[in-house]
gemmi code that builds the backbone of each chain (N, CA, C; Angstrom):
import gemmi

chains = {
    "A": [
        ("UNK", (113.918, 64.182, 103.668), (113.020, 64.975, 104.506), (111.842, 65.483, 103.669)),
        ("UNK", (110.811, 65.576, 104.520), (109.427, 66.385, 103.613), (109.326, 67.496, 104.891)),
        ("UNK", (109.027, 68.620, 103.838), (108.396, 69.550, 104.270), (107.135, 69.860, 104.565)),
        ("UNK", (106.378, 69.758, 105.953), (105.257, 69.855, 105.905), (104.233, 71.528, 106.343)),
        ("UNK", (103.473, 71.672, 105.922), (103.042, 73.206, 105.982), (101.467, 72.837, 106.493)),
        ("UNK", (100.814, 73.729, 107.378), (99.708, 73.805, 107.999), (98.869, 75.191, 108.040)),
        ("UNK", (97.374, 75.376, 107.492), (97.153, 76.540, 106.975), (95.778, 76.239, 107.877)),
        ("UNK", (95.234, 78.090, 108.285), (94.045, 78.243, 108.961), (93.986, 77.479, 109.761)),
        ("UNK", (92.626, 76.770, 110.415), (92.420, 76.217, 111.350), (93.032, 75.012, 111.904)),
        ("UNK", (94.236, 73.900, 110.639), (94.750, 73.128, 110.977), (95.795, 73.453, 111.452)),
        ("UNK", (96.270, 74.405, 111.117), (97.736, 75.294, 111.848), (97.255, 75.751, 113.526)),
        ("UNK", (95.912, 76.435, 113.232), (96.317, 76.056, 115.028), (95.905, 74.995, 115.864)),
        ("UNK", (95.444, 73.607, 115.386), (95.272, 72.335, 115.936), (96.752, 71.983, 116.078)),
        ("UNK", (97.344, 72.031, 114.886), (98.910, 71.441, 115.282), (99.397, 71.956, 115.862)),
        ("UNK", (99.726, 72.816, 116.311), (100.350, 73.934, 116.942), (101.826, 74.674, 116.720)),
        ("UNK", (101.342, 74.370, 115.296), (102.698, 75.398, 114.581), (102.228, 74.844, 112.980)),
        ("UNK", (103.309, 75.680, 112.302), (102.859, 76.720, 110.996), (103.779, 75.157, 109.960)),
        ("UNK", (104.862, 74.751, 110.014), (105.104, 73.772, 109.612), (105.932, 73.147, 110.288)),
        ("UNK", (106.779, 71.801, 109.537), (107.649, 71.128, 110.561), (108.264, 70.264, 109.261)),
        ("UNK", (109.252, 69.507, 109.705), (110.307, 69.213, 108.978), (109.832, 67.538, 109.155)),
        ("UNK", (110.135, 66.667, 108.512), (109.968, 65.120, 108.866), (110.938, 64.203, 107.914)),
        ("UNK", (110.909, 63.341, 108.383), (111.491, 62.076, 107.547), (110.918, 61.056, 107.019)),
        ("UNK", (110.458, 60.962, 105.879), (109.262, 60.535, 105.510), (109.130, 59.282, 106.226)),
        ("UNK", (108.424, 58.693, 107.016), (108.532, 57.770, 107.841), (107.678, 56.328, 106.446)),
        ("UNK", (108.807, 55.259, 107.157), (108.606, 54.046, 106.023), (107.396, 53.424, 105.872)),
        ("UNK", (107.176, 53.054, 104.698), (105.673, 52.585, 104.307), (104.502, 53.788, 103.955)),
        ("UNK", (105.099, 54.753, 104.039), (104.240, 56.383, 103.760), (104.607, 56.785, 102.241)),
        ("UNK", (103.760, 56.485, 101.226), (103.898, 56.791, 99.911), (103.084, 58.189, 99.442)),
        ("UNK", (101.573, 57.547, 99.803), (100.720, 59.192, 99.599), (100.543, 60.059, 100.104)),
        ("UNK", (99.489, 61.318, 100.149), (99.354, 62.029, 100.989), (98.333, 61.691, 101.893)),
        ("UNK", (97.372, 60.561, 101.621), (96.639, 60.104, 102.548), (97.367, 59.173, 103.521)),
        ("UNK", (98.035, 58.659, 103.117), (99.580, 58.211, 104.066), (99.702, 58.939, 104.958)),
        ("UNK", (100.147, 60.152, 104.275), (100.966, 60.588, 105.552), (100.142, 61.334, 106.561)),
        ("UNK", (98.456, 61.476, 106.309), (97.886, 62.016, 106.987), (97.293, 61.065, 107.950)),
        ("UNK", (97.284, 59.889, 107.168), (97.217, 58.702, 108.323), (98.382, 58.537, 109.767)),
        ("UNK", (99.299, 58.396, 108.775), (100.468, 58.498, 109.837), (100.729, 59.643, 111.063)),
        ("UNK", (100.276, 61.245, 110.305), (100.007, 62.088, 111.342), (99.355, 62.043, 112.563)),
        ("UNK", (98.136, 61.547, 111.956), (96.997, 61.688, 112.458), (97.154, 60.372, 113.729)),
        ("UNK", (97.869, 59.315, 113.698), (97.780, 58.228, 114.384), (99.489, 58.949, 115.563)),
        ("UNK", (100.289, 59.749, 115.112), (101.459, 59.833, 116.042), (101.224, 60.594, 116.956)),
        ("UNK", (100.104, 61.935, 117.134), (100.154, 62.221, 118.890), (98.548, 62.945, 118.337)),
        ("UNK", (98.920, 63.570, 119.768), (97.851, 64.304, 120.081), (97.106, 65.323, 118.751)),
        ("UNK", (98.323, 66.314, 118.914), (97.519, 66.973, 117.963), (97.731, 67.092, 116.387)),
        ("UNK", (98.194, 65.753, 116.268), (97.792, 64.869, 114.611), (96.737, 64.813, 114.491)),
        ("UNK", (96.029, 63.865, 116.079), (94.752, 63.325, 115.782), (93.661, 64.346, 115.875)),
        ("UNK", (93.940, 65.383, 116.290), (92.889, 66.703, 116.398), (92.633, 67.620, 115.088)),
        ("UNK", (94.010, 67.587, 114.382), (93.936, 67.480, 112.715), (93.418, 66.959, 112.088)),
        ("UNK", (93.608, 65.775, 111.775), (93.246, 65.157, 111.078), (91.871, 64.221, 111.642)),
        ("UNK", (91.041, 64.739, 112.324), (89.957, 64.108, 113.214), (89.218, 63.747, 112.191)),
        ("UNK", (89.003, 64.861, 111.388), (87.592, 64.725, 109.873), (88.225, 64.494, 108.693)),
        ("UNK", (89.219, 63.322, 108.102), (90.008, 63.847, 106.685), (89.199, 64.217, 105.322)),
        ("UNK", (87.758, 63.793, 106.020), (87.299, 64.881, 104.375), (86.984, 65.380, 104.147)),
        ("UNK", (87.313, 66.855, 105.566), (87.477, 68.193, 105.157), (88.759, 68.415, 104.715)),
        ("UNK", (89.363, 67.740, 104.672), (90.516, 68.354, 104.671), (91.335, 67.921, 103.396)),
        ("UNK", (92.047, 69.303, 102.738), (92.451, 69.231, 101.412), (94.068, 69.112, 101.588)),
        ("UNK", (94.874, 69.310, 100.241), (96.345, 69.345, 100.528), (96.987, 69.770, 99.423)),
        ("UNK", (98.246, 70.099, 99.005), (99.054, 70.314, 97.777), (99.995, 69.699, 98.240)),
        ("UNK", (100.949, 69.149, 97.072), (102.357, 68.845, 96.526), (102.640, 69.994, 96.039)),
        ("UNK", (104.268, 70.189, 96.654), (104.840, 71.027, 95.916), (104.480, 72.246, 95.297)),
        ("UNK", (103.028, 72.630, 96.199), (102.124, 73.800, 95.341), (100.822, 73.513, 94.206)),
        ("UNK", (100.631, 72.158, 94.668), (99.430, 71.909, 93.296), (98.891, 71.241, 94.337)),
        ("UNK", (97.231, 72.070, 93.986), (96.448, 70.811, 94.935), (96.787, 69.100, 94.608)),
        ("UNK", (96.211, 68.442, 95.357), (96.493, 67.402, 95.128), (95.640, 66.665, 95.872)),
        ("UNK", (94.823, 65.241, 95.272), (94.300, 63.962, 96.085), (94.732, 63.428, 96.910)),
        ("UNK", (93.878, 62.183, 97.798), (94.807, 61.649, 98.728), (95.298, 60.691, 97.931)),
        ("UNK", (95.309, 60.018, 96.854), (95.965, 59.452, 96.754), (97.293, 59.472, 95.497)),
        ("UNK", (97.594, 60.780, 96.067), (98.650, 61.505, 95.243), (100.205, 60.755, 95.604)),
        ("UNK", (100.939, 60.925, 94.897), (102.092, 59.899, 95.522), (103.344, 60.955, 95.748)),
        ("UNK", (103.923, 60.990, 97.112), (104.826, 61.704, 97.928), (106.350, 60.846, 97.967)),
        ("UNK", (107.287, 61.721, 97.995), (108.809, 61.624, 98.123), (109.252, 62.548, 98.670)),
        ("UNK", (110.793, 61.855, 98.733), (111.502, 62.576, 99.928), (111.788, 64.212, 99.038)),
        ("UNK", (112.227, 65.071, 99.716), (112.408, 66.602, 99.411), (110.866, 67.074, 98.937)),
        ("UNK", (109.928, 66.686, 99.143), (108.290, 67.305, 98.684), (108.207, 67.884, 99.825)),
        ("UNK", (107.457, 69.253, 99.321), (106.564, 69.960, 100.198), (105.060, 69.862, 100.516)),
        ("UNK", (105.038, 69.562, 101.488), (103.144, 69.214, 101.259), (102.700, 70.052, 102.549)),
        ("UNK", (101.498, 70.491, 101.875), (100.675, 71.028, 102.654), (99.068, 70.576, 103.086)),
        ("UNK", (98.740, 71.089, 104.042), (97.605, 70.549, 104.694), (96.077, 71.307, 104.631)),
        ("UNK", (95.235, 71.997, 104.597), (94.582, 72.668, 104.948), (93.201, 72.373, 104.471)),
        ("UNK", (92.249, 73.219, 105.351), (90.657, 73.265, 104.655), (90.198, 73.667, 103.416)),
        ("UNK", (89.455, 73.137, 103.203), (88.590, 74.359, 101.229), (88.677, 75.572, 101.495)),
        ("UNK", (89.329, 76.126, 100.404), (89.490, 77.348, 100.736), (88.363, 78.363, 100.594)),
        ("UNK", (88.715, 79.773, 101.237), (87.730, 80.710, 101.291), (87.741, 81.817, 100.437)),
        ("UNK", (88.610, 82.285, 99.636), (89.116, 83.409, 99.436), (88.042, 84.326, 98.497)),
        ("UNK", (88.511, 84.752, 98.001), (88.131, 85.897, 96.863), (86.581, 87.189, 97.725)),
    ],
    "B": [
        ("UNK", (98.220, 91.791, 78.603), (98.911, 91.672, 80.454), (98.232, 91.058, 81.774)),
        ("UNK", (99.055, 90.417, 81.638), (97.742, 89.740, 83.468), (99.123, 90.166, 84.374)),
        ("UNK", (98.076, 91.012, 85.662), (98.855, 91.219, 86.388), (98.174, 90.409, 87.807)),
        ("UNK", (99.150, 90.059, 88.960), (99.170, 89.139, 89.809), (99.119, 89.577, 91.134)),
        ("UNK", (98.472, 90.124, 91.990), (99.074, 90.595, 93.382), (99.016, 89.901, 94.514)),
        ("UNK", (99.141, 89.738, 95.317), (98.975, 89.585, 96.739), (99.279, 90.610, 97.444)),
        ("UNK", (98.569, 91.447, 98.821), (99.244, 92.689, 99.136), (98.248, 92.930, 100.387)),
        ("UNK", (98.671, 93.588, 101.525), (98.318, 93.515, 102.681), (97.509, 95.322, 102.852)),
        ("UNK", (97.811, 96.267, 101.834), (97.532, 97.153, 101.429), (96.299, 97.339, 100.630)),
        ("UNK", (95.398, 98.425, 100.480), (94.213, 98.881, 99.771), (94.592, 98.798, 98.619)),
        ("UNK", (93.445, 98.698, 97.375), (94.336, 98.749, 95.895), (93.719, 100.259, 95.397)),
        ("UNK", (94.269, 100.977, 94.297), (93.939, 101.852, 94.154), (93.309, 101.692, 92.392)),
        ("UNK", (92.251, 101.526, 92.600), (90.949, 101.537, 91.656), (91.557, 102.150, 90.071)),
        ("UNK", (91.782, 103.487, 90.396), (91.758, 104.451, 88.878), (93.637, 104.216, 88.526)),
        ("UNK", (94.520, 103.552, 89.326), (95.587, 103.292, 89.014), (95.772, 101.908, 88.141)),
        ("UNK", (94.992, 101.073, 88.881), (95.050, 99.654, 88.372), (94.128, 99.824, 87.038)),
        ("UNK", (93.365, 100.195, 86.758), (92.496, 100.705, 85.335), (93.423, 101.013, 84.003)),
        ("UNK", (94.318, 102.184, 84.493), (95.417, 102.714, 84.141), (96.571, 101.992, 83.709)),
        ("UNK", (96.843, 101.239, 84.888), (97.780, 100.111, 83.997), (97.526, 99.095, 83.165)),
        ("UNK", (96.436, 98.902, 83.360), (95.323, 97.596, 82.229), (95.621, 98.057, 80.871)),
        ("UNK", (95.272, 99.545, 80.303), (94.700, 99.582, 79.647), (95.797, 100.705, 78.618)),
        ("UNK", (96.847, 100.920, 79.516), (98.375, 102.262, 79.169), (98.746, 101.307, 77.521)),
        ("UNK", (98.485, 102.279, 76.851), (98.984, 102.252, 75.573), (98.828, 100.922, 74.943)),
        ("UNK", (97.056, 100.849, 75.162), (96.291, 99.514, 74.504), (95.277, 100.477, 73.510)),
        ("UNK", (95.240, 100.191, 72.122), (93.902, 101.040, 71.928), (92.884, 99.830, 71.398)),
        ("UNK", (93.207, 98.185, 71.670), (92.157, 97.338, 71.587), (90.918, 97.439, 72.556)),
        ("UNK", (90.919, 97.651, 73.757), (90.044, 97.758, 74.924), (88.652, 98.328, 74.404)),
        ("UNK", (87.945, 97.280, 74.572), (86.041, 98.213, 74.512), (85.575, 98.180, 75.288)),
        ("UNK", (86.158, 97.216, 76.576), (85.480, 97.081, 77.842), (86.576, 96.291, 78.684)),
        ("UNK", (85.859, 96.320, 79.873), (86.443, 96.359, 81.074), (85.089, 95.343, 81.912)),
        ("UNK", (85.717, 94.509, 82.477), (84.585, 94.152, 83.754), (85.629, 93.628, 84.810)),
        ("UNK", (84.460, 93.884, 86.064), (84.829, 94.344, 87.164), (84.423, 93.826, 87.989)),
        ("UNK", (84.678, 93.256, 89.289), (84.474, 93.016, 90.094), (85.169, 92.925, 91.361)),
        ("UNK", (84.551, 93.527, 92.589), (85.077, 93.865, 93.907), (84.688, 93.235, 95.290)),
        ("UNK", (85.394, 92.513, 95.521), (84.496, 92.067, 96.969), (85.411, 93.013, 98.271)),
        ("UNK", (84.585, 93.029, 99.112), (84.192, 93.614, 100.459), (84.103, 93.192, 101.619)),
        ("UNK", (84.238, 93.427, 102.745), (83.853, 92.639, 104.076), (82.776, 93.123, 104.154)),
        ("UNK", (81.626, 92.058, 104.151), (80.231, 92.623, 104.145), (80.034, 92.273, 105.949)),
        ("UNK", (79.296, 92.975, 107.141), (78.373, 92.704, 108.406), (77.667, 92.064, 107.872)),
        ("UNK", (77.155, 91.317, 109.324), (76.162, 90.330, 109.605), (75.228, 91.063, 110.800)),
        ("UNK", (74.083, 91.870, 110.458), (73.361, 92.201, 111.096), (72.962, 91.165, 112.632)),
        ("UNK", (73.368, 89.771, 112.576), (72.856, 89.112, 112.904), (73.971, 88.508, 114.249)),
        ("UNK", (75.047, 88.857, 113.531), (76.419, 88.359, 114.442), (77.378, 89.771, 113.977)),
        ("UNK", (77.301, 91.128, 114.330), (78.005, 92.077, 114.162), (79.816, 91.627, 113.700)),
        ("UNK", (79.842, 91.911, 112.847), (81.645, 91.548, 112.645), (81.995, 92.552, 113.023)),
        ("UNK", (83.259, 92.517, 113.238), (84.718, 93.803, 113.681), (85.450, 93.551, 112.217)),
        ("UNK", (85.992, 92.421, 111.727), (86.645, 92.080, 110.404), (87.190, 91.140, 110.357)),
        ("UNK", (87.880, 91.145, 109.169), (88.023, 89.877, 108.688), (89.893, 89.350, 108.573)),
        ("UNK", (90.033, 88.016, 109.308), (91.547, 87.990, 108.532), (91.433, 87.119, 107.381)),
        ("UNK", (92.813, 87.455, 107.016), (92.663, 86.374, 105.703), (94.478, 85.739, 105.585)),
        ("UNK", (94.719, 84.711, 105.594), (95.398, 84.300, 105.333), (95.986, 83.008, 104.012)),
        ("UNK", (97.089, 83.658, 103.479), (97.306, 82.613, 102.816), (98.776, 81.517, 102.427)),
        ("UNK", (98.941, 81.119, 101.000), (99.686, 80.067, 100.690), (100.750, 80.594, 99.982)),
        ("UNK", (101.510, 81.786, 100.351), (102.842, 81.948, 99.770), (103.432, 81.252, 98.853)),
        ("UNK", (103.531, 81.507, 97.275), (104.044, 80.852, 96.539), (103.211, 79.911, 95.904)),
        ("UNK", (102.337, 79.446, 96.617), (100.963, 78.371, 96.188), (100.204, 79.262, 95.243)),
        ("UNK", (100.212, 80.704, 95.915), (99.060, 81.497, 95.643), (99.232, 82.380, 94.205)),
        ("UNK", (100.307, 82.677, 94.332), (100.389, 83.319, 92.960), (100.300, 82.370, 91.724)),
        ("UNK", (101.048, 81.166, 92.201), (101.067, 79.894, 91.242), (99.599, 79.753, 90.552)),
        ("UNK", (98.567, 79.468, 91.648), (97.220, 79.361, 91.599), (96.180, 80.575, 90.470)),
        ("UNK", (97.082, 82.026, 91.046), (96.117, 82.952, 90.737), (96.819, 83.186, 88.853)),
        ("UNK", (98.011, 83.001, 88.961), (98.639, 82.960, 87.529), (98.130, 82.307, 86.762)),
        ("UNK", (97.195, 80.913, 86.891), (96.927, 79.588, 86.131), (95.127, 79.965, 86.210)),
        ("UNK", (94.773, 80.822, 86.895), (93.502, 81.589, 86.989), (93.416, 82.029, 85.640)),
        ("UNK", (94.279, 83.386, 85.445), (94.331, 84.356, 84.702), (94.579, 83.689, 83.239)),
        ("UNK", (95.788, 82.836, 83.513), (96.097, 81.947, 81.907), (94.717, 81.104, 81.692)),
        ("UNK", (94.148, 80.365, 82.324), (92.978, 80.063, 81.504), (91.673, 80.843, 81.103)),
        ("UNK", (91.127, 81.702, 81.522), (90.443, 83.151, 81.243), (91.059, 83.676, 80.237)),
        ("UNK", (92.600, 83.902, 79.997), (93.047, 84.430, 78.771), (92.885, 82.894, 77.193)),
        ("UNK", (92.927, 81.916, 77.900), (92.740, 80.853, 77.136), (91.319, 81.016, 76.316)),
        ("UNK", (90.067, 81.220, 77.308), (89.105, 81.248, 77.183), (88.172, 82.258, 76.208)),
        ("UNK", (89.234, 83.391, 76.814), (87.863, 84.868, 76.218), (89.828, 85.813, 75.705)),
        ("UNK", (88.939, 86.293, 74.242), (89.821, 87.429, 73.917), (90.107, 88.210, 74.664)),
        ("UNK", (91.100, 87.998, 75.666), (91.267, 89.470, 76.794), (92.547, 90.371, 76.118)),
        ("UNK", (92.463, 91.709, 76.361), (93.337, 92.630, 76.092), (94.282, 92.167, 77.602)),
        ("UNK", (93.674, 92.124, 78.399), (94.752, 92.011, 79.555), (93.951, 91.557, 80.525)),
        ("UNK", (93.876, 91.100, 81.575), (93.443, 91.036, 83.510), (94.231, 91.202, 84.695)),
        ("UNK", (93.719, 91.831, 85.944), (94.644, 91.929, 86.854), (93.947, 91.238, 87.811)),
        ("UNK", (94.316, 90.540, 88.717), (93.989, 90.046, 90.034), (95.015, 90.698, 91.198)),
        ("UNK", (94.228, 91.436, 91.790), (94.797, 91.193, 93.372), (93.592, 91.190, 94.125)),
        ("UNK", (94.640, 90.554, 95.798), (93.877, 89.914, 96.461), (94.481, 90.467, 97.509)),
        ("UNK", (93.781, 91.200, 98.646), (94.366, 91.520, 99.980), (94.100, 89.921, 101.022)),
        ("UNK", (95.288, 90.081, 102.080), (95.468, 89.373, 103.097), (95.577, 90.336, 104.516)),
        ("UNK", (95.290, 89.787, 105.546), (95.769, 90.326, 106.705), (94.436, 90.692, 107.240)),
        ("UNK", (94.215, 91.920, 108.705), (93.499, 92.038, 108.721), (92.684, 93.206, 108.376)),
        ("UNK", (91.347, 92.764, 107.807), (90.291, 93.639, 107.168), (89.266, 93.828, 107.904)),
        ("UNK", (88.552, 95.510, 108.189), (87.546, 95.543, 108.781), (86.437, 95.563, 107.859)),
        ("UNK", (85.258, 95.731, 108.512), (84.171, 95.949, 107.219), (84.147, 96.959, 106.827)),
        ("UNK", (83.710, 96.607, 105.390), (83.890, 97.543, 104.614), (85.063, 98.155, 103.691)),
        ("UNK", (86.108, 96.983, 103.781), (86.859, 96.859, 103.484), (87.256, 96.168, 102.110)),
        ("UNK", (87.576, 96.756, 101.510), (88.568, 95.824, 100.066), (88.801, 94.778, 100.417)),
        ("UNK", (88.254, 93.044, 99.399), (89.051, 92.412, 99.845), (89.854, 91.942, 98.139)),
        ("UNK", (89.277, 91.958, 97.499), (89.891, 91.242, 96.360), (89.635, 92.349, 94.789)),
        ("UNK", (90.108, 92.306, 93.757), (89.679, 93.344, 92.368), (90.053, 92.574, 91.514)),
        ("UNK", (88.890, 92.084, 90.623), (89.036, 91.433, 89.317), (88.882, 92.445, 88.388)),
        ("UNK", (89.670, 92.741, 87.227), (89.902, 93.399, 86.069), (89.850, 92.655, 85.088)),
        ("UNK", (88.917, 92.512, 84.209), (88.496, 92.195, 82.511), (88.762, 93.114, 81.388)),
        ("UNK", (90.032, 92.925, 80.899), (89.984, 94.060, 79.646), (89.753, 93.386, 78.655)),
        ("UNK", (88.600, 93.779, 77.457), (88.376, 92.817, 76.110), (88.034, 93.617, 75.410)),
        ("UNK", (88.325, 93.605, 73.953), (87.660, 94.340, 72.201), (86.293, 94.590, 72.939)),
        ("UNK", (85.151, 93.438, 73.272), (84.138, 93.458, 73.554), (83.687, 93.355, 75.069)),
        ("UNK", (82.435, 93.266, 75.454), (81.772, 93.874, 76.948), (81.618, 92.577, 77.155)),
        ("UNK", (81.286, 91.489, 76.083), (80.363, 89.771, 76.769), (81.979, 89.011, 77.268)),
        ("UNK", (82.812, 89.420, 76.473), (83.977, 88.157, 76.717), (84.639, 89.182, 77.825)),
        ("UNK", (84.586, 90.516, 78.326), (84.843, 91.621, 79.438), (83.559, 90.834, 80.577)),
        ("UNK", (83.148, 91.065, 80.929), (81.897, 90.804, 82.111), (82.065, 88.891, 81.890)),
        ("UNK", (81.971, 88.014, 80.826), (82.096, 86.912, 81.671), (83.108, 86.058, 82.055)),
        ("UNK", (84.716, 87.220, 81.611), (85.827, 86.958, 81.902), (85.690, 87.256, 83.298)),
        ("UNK", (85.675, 87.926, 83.634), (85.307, 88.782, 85.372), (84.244, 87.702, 86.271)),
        ("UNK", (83.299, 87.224, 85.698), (82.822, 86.615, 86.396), (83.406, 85.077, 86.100)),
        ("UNK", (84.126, 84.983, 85.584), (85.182, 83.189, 85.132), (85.959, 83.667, 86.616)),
        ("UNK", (86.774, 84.771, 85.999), (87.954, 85.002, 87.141), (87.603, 85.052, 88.745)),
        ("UNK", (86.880, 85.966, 89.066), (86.102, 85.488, 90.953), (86.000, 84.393, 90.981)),
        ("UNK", (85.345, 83.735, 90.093), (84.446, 82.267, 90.571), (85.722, 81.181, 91.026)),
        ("UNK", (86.489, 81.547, 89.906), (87.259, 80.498, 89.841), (88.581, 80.944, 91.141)),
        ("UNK", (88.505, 82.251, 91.352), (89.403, 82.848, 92.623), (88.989, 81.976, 93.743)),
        ("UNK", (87.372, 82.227, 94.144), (86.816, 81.762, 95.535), (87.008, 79.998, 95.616)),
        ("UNK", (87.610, 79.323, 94.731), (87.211, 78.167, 94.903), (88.818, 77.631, 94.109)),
        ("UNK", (89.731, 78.134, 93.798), (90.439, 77.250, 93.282), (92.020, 78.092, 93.756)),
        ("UNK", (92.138, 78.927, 94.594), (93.333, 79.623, 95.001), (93.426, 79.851, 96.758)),
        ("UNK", (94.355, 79.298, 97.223), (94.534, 78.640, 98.437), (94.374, 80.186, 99.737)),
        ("UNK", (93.627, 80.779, 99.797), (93.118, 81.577, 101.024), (92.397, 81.053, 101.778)),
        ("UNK", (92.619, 81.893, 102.776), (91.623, 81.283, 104.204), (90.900, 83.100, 105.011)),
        ("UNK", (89.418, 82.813, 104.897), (89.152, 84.099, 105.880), (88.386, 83.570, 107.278)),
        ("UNK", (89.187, 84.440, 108.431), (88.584, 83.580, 109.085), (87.762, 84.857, 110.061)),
        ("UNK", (86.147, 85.113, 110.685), (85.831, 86.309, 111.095), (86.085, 86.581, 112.465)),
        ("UNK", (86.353, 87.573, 112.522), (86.296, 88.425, 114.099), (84.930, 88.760, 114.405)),
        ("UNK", (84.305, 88.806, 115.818), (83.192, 89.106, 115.584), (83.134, 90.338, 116.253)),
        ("UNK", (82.336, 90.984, 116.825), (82.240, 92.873, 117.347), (82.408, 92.053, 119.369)),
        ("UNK", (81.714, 90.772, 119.310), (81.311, 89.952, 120.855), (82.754, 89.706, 121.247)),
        ("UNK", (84.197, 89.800, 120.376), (85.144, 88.934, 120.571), (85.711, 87.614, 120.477)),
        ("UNK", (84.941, 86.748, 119.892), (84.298, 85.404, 119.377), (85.207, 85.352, 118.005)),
        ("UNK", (85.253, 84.454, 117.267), (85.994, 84.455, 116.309), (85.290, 83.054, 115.529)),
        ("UNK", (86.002, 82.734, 114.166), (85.369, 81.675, 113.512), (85.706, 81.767, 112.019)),
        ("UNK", (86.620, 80.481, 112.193), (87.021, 80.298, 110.238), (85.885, 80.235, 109.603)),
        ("UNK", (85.801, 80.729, 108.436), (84.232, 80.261, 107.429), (84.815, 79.272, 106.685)),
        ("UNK", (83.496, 78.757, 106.523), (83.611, 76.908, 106.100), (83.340, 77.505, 104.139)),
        ("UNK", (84.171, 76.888, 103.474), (83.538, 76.787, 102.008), (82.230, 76.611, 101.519)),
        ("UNK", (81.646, 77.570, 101.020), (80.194, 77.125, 100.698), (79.810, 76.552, 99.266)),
        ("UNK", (78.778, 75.729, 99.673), (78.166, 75.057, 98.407), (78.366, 75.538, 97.232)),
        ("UNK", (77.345, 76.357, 97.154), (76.631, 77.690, 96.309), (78.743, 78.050, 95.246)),
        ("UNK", (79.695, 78.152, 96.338), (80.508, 79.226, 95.945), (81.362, 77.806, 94.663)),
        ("UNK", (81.112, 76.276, 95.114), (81.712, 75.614, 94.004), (80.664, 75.469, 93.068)),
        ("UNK", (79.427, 75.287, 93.274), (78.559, 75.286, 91.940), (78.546, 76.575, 90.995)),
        ("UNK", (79.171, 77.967, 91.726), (78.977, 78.964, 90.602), (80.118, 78.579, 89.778)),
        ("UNK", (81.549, 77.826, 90.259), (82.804, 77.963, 89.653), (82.735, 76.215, 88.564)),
        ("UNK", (81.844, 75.315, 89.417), (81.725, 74.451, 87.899), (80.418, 75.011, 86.539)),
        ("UNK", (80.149, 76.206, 86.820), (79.617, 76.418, 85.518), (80.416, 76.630, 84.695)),
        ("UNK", (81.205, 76.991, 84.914), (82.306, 77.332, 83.600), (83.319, 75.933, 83.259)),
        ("UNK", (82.760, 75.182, 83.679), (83.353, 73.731, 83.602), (83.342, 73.768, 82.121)),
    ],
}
model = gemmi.Model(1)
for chain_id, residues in chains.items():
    chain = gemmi.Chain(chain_id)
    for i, (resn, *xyz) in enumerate(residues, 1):
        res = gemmi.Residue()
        res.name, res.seqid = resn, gemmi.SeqId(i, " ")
        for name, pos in zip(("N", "CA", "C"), xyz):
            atom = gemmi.Atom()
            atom.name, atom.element = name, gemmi.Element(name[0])
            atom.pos, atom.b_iso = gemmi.Position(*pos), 0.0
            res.add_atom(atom)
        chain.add_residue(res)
    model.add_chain(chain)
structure = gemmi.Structure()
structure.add_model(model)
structure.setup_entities()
């Protein structure tokens, strides 16, 4: 299973905060799996409409798309951040 | 000492000073920096939320502080960062620079923001006074100040 997490504005396109998955086969990176999101319903594709706004972490470290993902990873989704 | 916060609460200025600096007698300076929910004369705000990356974030703001201490002789730094919601005029973040000297104090402080706004996983998104709302988009300006210190 991967853990997936959704922050700011992509959290409320998906319509929830994270979700649980099975890394579905042939999905290695994180541009993978945002492909794969983004192509399984509705509001994948409302996510992932622009992917290059859109950033991500492994396990807590940002990370590229073409970062390489396994099963028990946490990945997260979200925009550039704003903070400070 | 680098200290780390996240906290949904105001910070208290002459406390956090206090702990920087409790039974250091290296300290010659201190720099500082505070951000705020600033209005928009133009689009009245009500305030600001801010949300963030639990566990991402301290990770992030810890690896802040360790390279700033890498960088500049610091006696110590503190980062915190409020979340939740903020009206204007409001606290949002307090960078603390303690150093022997004022240059490696002031451009530790300005390493540490720069590198806050652009490399530690928050999100603010505004309320407006109309009821209207709107994530702010990352600005240009805010990654070119943080690759100067590249």
């Amino acid at each position: 299973m991967v853990r997936v997490l959704y922050f700011a504005w992509l959290r409320e396109r998906a319509g929830r905060a994270e979700e649980q998955l099975t890394l579905p086969s042939g999905v290695t990176t994180i541009g993978g799996l945002a492909a794969w999101l983004r192509a399984r319903d509705e509001a994948g594709a409302a996510v992932f409409s622009n992917p290059a706004v859109i950033r991500a972490a492994v396990n807590q470290r940002f990370a590229a798309q073409d970062v390489p993902i396994a099963d028990g990873d946490e990945v997260a989704f979200f925009p550039p951040v704003t903070g400070g | 000492m680098i200290t780390i916060r996240v906290q949904t609460g105001d910070f208290d200025m002459a406390a956090e000073l206090a702990a920087l600096t409790a039974g250091r007698g290296d300290v010659g300076g201190i720099g500082c920096f505070i951000g705020v929910v600033r209005d928009d004369p133009a689009h009245p705000l009500a305030a600001l939320s801010l949300e963030h990356y639990p566990g991402m974030t301290e990770q992030a703001m810890t690896a802040i502080a360790t390279e700033a201490a890498r960088r500049w002789d610091l006696a110590g730094c503190t980062l915190l960062h409020r979340v939740g919601r903020l009206p204007v005029g409001a606290n949002i973040v307090l960078v603390l620079a303690a150093a022997p000297h004022r240059q490696s104090a002031l451009d530790a402080a300005g390493f540490l923001i720069d590198w806050l706004k652009t490399k530690a996983p928050f999100w603010k998104q505004e309320f407006f006074a109309d009821g209207t709302k709107r994530w702010i988009e990352a600005r240009e300006d805010d990654d070119t100040a943080a690759s100067r210190w590249q």
